[in-house]
C-alpha positions as a Markdown table, in Angstrom:
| # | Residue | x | y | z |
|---|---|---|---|---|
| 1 | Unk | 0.0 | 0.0 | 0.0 |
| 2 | Unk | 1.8 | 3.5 | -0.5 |
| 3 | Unk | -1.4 | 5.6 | 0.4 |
| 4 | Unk | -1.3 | 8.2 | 2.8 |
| 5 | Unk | -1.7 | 6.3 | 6.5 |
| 6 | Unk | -4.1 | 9.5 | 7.3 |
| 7 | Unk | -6.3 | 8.3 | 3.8 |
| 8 | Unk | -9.4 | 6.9 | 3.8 |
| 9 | Unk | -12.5 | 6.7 | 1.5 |
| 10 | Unk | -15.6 | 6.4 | 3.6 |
| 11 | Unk | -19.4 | 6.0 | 2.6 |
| 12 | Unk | -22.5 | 8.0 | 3.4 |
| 13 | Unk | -24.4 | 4.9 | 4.0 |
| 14 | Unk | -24.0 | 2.7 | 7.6 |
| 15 | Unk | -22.9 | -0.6 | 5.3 |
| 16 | Unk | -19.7 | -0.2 | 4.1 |
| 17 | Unk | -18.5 | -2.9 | 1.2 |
| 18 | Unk | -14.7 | -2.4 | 1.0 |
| 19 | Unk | -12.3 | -4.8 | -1.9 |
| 20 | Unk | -10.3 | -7.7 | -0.4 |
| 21 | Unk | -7.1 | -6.1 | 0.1 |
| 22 | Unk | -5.7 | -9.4 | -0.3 |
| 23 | Unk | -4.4 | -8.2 | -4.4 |
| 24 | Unk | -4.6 | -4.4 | -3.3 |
| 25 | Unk | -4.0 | -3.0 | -6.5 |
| 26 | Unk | -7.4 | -2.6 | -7.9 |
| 27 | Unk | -10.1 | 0.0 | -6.5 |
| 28 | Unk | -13.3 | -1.0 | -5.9 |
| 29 | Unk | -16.5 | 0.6 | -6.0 |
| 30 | Unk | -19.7 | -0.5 | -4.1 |
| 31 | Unk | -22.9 | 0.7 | -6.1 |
| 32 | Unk | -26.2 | -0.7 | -4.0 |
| 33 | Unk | -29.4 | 0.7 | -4.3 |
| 34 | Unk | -30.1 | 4.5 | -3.1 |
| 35 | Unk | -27.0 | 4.2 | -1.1 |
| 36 | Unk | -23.9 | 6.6 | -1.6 |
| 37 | Unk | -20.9 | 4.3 | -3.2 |
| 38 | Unk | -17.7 | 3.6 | -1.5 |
| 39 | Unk | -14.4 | 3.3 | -2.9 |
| 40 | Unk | -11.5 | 1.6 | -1.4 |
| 41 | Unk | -8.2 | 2.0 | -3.6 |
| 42 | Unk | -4.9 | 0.4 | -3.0 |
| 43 | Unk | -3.0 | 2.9 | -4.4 |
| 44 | Unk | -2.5 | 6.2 | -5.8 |
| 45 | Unk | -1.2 | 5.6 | -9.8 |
| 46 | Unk | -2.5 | 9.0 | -10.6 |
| 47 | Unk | 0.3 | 11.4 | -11.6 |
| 48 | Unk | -1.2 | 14.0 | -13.2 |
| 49 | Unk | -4.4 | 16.0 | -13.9 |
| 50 | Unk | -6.5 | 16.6 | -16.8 |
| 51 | Unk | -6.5 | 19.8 | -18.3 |
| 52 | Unk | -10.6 | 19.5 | -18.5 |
| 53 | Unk | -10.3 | 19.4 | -14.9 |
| 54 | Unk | -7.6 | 22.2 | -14.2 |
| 55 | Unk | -10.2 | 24.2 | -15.7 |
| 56 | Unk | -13.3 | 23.0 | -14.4 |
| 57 | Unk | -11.6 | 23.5 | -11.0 |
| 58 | Unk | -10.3 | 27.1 | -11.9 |
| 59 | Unk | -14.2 | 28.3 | -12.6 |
| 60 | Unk | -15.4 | 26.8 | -9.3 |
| 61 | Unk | -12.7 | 28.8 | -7.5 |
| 62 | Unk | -13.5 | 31.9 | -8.9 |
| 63 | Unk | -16.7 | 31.3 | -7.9 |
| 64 | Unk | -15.8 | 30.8 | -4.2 |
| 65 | Unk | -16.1 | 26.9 | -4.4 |
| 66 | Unk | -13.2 | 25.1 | -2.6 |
| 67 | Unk | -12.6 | 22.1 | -5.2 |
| 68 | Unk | -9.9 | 19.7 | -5.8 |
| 69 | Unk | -9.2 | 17.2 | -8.6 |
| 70 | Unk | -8.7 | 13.5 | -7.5 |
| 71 | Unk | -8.3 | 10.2 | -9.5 |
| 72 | Unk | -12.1 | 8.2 | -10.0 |
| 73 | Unk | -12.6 | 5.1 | -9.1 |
| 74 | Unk | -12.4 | 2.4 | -11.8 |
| 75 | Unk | -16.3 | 1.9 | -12.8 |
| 76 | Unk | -16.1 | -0.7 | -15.4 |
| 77 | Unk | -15.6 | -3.9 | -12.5 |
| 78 | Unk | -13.3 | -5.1 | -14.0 |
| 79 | Unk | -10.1 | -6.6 | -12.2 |
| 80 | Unk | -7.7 | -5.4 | -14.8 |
| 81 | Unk | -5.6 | -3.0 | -13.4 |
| 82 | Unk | -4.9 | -1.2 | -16.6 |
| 83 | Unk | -8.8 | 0.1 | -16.8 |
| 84 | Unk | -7.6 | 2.1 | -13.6 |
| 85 | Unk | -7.0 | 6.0 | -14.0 |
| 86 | Unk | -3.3 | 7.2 | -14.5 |
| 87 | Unk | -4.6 | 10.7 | -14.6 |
| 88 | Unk | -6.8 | 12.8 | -11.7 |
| 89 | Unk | -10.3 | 13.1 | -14.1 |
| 90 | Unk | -12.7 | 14.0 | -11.0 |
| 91 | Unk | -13.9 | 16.7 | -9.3 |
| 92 | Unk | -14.4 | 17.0 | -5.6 |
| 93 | Unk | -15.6 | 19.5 | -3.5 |
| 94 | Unk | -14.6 | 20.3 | 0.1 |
| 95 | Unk | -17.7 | 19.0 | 2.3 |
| 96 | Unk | -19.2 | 21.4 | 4.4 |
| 97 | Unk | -21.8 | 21.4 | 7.3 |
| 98 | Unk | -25.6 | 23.2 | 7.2 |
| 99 | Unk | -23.7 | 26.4 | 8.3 |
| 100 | Unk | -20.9 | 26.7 | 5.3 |
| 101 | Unk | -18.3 | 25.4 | 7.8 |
| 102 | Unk | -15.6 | 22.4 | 6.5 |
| 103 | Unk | -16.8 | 19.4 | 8.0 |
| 104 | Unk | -14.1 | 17.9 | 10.4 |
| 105 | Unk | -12.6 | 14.7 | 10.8 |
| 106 | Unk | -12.9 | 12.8 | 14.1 |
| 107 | Unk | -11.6 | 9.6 | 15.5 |
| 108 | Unk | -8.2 | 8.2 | 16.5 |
| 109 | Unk | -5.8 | 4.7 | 15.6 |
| 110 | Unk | -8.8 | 2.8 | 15.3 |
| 111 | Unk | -10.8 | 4.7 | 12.4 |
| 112 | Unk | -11.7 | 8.1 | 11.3 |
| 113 | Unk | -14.9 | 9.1 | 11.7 |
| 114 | Unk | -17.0 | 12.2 | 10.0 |
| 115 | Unk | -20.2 | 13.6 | 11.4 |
| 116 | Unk | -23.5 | 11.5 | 10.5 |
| 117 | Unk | -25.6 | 14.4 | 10.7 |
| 118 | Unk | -23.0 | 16.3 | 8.2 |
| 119 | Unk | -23.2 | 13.2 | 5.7 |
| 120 | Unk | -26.7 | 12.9 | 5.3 |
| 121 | Unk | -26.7 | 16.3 | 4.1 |
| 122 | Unk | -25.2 | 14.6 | 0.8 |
| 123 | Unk | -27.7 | 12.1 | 0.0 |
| 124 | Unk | -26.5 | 13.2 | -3.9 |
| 125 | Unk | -23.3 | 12.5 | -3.6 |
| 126 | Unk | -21.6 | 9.4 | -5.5 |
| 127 | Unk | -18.5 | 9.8 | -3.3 |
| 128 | Unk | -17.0 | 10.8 | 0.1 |
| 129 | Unk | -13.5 | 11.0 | 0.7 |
| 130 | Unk | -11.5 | 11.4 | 3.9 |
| 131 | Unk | -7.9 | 12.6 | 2.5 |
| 132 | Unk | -5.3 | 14.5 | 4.8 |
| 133 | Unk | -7.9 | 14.9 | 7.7 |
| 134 | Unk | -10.4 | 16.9 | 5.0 |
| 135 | Unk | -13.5 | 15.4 | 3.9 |
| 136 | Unk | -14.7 | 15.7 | 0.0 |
| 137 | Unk | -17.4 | 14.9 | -2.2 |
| 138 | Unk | -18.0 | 14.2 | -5.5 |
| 139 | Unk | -21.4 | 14.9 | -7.5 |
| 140 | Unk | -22.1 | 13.5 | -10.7 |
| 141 | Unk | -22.9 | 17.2 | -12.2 |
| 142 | Unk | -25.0 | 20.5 | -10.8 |
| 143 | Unk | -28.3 | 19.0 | -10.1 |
| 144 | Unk | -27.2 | 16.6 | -7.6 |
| 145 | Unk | -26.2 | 19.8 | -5.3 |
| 146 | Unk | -29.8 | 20.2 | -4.9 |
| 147 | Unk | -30.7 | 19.4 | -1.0 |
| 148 | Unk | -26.7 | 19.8 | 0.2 |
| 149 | Unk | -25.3 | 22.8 | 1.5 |
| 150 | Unk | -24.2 | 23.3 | -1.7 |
| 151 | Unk | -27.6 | 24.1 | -2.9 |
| 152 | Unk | -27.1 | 27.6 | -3.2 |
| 153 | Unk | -24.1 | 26.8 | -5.6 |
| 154 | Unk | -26.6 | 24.8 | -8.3 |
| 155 | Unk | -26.2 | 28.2 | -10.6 |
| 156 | Unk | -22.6 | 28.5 | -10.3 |
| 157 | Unk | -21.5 | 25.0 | -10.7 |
| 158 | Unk | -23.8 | 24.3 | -13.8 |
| 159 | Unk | -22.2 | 27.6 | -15.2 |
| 160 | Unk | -18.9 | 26.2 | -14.5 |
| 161 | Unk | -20.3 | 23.4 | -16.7 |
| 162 | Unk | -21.3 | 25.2 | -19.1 |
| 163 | Unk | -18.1 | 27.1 | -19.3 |
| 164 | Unk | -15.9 | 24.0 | -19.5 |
| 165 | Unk | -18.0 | 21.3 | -21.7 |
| 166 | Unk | -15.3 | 18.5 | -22.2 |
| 167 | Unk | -15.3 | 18.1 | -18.4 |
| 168 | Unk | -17.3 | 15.4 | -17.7 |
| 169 | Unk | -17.4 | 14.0 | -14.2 |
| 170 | Unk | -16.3 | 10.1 | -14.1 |
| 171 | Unk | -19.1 | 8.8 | -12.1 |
| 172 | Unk | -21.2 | 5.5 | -12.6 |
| 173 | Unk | -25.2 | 6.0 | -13.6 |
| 174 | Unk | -26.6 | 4.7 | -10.4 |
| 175 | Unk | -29.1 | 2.7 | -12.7 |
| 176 | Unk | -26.0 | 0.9 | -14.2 |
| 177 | Unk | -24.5 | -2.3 | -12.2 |
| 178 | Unk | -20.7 | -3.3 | -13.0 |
| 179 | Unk | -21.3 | -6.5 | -15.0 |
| 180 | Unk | -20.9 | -10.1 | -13.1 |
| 181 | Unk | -19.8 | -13.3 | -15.1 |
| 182 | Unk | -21.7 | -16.4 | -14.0 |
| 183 | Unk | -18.3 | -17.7 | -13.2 |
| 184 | Unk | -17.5 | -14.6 | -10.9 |
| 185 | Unk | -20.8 | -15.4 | -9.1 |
| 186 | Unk | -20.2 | -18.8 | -8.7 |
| 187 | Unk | -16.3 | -18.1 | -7.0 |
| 188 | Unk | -18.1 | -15.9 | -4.3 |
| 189 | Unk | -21.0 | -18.7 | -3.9 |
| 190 | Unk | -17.8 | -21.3 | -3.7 |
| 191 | Unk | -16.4 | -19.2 | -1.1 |
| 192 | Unk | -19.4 | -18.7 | 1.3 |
| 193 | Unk | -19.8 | -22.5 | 1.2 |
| 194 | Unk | -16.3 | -23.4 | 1.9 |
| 195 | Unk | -15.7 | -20.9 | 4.6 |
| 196 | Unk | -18.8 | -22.3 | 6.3 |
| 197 | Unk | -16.9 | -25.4 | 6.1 |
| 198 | Unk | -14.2 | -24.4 | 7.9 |
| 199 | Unk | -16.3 | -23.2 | 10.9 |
| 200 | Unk | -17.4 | -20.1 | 10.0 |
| 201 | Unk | -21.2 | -20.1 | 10.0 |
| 202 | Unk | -22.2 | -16.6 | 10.1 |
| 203 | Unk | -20.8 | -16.4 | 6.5 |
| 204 | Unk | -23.9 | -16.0 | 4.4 |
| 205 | Unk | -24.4 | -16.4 | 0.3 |
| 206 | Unk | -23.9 | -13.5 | -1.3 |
| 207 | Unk | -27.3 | -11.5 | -2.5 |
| 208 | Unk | -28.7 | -11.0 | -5.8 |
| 209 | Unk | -27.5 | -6.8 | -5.2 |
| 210 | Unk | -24.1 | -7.5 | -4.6 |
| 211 | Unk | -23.5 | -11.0 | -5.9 |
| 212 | Unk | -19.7 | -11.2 | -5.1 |
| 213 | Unk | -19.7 | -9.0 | -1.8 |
| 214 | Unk | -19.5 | -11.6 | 1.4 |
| 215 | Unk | -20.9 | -8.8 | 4.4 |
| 216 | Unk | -18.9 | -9.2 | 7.8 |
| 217 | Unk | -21.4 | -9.0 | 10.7 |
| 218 | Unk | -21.1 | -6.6 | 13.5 |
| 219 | Unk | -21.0 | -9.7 | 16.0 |
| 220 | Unk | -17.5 | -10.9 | 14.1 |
| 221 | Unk | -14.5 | -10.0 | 16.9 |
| 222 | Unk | -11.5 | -8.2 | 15.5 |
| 223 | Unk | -9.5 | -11.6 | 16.5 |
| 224 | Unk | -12.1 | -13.8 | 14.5 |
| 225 | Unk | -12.2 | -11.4 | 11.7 |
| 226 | Unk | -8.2 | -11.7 | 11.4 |
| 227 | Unk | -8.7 | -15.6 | 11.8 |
| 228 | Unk | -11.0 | -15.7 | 8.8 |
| 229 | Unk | -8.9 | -13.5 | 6.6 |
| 230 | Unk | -6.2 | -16.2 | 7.4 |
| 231 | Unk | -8.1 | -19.5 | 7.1 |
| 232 | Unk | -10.4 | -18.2 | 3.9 |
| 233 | Unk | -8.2 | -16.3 | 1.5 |
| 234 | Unk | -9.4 | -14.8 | -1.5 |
| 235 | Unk | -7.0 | -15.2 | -3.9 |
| 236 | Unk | -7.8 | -14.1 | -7.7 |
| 237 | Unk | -11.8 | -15.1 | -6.9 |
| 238 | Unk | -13.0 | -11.6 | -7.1 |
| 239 | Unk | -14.3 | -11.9 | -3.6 |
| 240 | Unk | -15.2 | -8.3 | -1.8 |
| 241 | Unk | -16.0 | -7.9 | 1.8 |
| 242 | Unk | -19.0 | -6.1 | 3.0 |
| 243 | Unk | -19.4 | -4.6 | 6.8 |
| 244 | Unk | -22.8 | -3.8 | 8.0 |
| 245 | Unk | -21.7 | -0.9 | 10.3 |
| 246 | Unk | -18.8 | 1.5 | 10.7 |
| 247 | Unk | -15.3 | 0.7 | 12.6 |
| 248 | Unk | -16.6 | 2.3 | 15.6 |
| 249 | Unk | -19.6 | 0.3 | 15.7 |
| 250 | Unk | -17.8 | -3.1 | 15.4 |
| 251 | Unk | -15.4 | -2.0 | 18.0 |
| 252 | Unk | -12.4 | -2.1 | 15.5 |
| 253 | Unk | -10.9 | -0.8 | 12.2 |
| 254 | Unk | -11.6 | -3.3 | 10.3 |
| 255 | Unk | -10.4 | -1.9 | 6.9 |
| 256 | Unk | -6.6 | -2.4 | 9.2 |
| 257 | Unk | -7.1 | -5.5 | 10.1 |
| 258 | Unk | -7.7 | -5.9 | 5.9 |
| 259 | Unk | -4.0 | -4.6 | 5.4 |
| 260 | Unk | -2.3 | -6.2 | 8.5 |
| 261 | Unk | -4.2 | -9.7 | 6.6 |
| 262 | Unk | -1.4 | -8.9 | 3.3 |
């Protein structure tokens, strides 16, 4: 891994679905339902930015908008590391709370935390990032701002749009699922069965939503979940892990325990 130790991308919604970090080279995105997606990347290839974005970025600070750009999360699911971006093509902007003020990061060693009441002001985002102790967000263009404390922006950022047409913000239609081979569904079916196997009952198939994602309960300990990880590895099988809560909730920083598990 040679991310920053202080970076972390988070999700709106309670149930977090994070890659294996077994391979941790590819990143993942979660796309369920109404829920925000969350991306969990094992590395920064990015070196460079898109002119498109430079300039998209230049009209939103003009326009009093504290953006940055940032590298997208593959969106094709696919496991081939090339369909990764070597450029940054997305734009984020700096979350802020009701009041206009940056939204802080809380927390300690055990897992950074951001401000539930903060988040569900972005029920349009497609991302949330926690990067250097500063929380972003991405929206997939101007309308989504609607709702957010960004609402009074809608004008500006669509101008900003307007002004810059090649920019085109990287996100996945929310309608649009990554596509699944049969064999791919079958490897994560494989895996739920032999993991039971091994003693592990609270391993569940797979659902239809998220047909290779195998979701950790909140009653698995930090020392079984490190168990697990050691006694079902999962290899090449495309094989995600799914956690229905956030680290504090499960006691643990579970997405740590994924990286200690290399």
């Amino acid at each position: 891994m040679n991310r920053n130790p202080r970076t972390l991308t988070i999700a709106i919604a309670s149930t977090l679905t994070l890659s294996a970090l077994a391979g941790c080279s590819t990143p993942f995105t979660t796309n369920g339902g109404n829920q925000s997606n969350a991306v969990a990347s094992g590395g920064d290839t990015a070196t460079s930015t898109d002119t498109n974005v430079r300039k998209f970025i230049a009209c939103l600070t003009d326009k009093g908008i504290e953006a940055q750009a940032a590298a997208a999360p593959d969106m094709s699911g696919s496991t081939d590391t090339s369909k990764a971006p070597t450029v940054k093509n997305a734009v984020e902007l700096r979350m802020i709370d009701a009041a206009g003020n940056p939204v802080k990061v809380g927390g300690d060693s055990n897992g950074m935390t951001v401000d539930s009441d903060a988040q569900q002001l972005y029920a349009g985002a497609t991302f949330t990032t926690v990067e250097d102790d500063k929380v972003w967000v991405m929206f997939k263009d101007a309308t989504a701002l609607a709702g957010s404390p960004y609402a009074s922006k809608q004008q500006d950022y669509a101008a900003c749009q307007a002004q810059v047409p090649d920019f085109t913000q990287p996100v996945q239609d929310e309608n649009v699922q990554p596509a699944v081979s049969d064999a791919q569904k079958q490897a994560a079916l494989d895996f739920a069965k032999k993991a039971r196997e091994k003693g592990y009952s609270w391993v569940a198939d797979p659902d239809g939503d998220n047909p290779t994602t195998i979701m950790i309960p909140k009653t698995v300990s930090e020392e079984e979940f490190r168990r697990f990880l050691k006694d079902c590895p999962v290899g090449d099988s495309g094989v995600s892990f799914g956690f229905d809560g956030t680290p504090q909730e499960f006691g643990y920083d579970y997405t740590q325990v994924m990286r200690d598990a290399q």
